[in-house]
C-alpha atoms as a printed R data frame, in Angstrom:
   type eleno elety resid chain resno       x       y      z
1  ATOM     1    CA   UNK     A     1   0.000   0.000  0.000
2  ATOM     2    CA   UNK     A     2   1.862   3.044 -0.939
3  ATOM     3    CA   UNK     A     3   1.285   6.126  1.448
4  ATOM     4    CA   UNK     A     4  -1.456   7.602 -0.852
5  ATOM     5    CA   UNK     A     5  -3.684   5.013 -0.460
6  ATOM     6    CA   UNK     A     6  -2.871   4.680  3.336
7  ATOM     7    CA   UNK     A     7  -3.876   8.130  3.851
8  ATOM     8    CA   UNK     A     8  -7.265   7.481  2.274
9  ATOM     9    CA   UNK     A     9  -8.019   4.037  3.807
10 ATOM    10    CA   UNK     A    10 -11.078   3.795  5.918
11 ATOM    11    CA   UNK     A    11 -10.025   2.843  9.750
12 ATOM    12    CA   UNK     A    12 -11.855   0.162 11.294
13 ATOM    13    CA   UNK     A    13 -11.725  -1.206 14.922
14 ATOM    14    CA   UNK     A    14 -10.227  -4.388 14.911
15 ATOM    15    CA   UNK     A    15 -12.085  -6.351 17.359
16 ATOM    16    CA   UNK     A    16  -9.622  -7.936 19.448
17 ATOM    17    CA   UNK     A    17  -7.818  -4.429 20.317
18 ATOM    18    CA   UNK     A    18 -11.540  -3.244 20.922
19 ATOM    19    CA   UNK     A    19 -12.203  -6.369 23.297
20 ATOM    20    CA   UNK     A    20  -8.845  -6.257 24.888
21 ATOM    21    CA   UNK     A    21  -9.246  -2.327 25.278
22 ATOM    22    CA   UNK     A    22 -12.780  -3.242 27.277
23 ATOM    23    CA   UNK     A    23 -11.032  -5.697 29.220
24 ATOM    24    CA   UNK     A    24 -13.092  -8.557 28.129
25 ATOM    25    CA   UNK     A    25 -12.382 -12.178 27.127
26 ATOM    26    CA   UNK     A    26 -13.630 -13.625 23.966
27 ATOM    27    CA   UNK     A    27 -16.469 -15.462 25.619
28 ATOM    28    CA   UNK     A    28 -17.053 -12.612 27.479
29 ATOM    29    CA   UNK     A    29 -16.939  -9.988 24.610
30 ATOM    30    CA   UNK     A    30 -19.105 -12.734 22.508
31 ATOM    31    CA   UNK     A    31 -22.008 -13.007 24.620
32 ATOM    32    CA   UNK     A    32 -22.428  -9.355 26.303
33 ATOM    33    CA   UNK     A    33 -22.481  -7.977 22.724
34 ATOM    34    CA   UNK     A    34 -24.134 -10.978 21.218
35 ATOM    35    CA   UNK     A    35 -21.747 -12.185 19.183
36 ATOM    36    CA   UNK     A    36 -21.204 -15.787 18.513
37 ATOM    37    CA   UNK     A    37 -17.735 -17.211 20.010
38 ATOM    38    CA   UNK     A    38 -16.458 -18.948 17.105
39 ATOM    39    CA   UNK     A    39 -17.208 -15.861 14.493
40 ATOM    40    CA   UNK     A    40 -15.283 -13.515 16.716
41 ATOM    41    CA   UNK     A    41 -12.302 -16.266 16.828
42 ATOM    42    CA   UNK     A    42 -12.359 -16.081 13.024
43 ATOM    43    CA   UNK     A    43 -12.027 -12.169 12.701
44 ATOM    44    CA   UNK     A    44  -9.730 -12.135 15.770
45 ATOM    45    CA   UNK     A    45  -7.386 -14.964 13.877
46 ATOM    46    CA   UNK     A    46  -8.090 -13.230 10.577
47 ATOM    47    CA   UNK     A    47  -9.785 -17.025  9.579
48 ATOM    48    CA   UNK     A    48 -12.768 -14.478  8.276
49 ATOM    49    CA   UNK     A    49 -13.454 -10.787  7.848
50 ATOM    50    CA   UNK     A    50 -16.630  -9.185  9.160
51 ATOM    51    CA   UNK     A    51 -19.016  -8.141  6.452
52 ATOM    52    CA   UNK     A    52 -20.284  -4.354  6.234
53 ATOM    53    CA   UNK     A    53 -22.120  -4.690  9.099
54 ATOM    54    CA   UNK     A    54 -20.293  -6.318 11.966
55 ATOM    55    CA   UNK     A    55 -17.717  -3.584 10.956
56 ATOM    56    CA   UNK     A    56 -20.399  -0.938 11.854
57 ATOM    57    CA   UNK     A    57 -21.257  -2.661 14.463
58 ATOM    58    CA   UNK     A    58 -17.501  -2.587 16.045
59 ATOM    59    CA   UNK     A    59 -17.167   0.636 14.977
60 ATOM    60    CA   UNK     A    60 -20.047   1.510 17.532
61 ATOM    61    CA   UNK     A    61 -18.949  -0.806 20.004
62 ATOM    62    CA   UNK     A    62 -15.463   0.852 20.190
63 ATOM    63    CA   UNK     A    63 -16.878   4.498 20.217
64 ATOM    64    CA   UNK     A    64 -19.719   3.813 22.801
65 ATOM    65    CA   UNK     A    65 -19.638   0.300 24.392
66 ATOM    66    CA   UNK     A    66 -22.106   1.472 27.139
67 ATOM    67    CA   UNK     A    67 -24.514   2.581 25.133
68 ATOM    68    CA   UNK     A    68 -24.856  -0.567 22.902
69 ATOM    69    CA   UNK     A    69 -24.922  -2.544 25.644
70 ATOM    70    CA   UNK     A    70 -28.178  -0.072 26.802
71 ATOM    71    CA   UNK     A    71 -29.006  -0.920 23.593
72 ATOM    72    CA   UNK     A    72 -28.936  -4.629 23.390
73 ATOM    73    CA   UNK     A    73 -30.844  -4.856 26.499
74 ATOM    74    CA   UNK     A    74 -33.825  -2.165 25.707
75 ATOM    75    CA   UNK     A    75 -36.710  -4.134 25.718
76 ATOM    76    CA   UNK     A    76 -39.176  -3.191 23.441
77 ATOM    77    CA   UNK     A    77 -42.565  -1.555 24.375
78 ATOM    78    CA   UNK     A    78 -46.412  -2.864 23.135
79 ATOM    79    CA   UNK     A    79 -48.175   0.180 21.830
């Protein structure tokens, strides 16, 4: 990658600095952000990439883990 094209790559989280940076093992991080175990062992050993949306998703995790655990564990109300 020359430094041209560095400059203008998108950053994204990579999930075991995020987990390690929330002090969190992989079961841990797995099943408080309800991921399963063995696709976060695949991105963490680069076995598999996340798609689009796990990126997002550990994009938001890294910039507000509080609030998507609030998230996770709103529980929806009946109208």
């Amino acid at each position: 990658m020359t430094d041209a094209e560095f400059a203008v790559a998108r950053r994204v989280p990579r999930v075991k600095i995020v987990r390690r940076a929330l002090w969190l093992t992989q079961e841990q991080f797995a099943a408080q952000y309800q991921n399963p175990l063995g696709t976060l062992r695949d991105w963490e050993q680069n076995a598999a990439a996340p798609d689009a949306t796990a990126k997002a998703y550990i994009r938001a995790i890294a910039g507000g883990p509080a609030g998507v655990l609030r998230a996770l564990s709103a529980v929806p109300t009946a109208k």
